[in-house]
C-alpha positions as a Markdown table, in Angstrom:
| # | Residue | x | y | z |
|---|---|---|---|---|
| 1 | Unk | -112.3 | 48.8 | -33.1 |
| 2 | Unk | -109.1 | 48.2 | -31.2 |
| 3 | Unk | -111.9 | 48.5 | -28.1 |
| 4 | Unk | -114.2 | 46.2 | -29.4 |
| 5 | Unk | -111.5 | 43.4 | -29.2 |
| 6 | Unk | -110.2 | 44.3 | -26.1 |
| 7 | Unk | -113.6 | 44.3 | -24.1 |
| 8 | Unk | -114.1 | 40.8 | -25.9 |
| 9 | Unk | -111.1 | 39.3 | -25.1 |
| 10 | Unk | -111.0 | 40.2 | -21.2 |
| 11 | Unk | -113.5 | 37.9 | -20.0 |
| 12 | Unk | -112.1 | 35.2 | -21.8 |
| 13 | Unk | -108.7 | 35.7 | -20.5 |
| 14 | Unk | -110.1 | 36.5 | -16.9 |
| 15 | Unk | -111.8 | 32.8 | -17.3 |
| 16 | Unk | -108.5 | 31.4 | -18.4 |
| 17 | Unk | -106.1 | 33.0 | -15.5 |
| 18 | Unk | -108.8 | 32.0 | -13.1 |
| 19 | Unk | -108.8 | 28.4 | -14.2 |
| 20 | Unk | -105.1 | 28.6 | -14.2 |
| 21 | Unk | -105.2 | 29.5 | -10.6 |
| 22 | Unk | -107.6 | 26.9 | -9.2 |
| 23 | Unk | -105.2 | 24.4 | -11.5 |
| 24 | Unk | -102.3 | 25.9 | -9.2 |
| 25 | Unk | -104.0 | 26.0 | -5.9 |
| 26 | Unk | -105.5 | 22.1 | -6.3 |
| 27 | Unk | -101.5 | 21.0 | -7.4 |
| 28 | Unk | -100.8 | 23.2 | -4.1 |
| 29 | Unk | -102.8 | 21.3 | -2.1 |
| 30 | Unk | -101.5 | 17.7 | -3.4 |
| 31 | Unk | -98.1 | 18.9 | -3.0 |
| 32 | Unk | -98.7 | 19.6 | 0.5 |
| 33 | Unk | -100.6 | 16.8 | 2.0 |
| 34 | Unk | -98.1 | 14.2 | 0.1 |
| 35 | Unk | -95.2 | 16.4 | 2.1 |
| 36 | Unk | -97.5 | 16.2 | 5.6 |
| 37 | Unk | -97.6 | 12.6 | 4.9 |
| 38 | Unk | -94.0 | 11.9 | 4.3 |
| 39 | Unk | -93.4 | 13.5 | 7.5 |
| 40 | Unk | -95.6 | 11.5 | 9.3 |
| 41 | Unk | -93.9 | 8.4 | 7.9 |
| 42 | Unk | -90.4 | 9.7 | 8.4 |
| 43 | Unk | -91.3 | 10.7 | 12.3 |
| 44 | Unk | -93.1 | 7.4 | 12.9 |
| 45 | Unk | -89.9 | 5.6 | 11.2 |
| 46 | Unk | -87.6 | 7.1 | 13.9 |
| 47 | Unk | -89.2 | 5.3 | 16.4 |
| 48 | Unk | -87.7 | 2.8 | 18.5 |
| 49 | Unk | -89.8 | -0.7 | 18.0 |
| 50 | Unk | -90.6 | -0.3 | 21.9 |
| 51 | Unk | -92.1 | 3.0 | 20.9 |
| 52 | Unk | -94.4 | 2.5 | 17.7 |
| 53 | Unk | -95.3 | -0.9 | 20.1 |
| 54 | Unk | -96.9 | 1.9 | 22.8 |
| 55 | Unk | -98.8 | 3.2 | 19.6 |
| 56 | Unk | -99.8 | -0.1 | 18.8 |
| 57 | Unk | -98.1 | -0.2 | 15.7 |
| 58 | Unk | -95.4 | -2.1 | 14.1 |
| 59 | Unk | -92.4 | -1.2 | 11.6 |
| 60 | Unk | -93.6 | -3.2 | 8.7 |
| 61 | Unk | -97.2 | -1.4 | 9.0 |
| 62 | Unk | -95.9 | 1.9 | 8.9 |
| 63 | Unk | -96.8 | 2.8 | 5.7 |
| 64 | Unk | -100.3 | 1.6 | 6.1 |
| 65 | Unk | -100.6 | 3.4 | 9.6 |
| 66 | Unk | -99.8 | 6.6 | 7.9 |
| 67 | Unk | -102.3 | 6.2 | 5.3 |
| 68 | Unk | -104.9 | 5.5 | 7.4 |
| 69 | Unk | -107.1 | 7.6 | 10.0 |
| 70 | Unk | -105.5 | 5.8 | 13.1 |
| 71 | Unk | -102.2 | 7.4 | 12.5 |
C-alpha cells in the first residue's frame, strides 16, 4: 500500500520541484539583466560630459541610453 502512494505521489512532486526550478531560474535571469543594466548606467554615469558627448550621448539621457539598443 505504502508503494502504491509513493509511486503516485513522485510524479507529482517531480512536476512541482521542476516548476519550482524554472520559477528560480526565470527570477535568476531578471535578477541579473537588472544588475547588467545598473552597471551600464553606473559606468556610463562616470563619464565626463566630454566623454558620453564622443558617444553621442548626454547626462540627462542616460537612463534612456541604457535602456535602449544604442547603448
Amino acid at each position: 500500500m505504502l508503494n502504491l502512494v509513493i509511486s503516485r505521489l513522485i510524479p507529482g512532486l517531480m512536476a512541482a520541484v521542476e516548476a519550482l526550478g524554472r520559477i528560480l531560474s526565470g527570477f535568476y535571469a531578471v535578477v541579473q539583466e537588472a544588475h547588467l543594466t545598473a552597471a551600464r548606467f553606473e559606468s556610463l554615469a562616470q563619464m565626463s560630459d566630454a566623454e558620453l558627448a564622443r558617444r553621442g550621448l548626454k547626462r540627462d539621457g542616460l537612463a534612456q541610453a541604457v535602456f535602449s539598443a544604442d547603448a
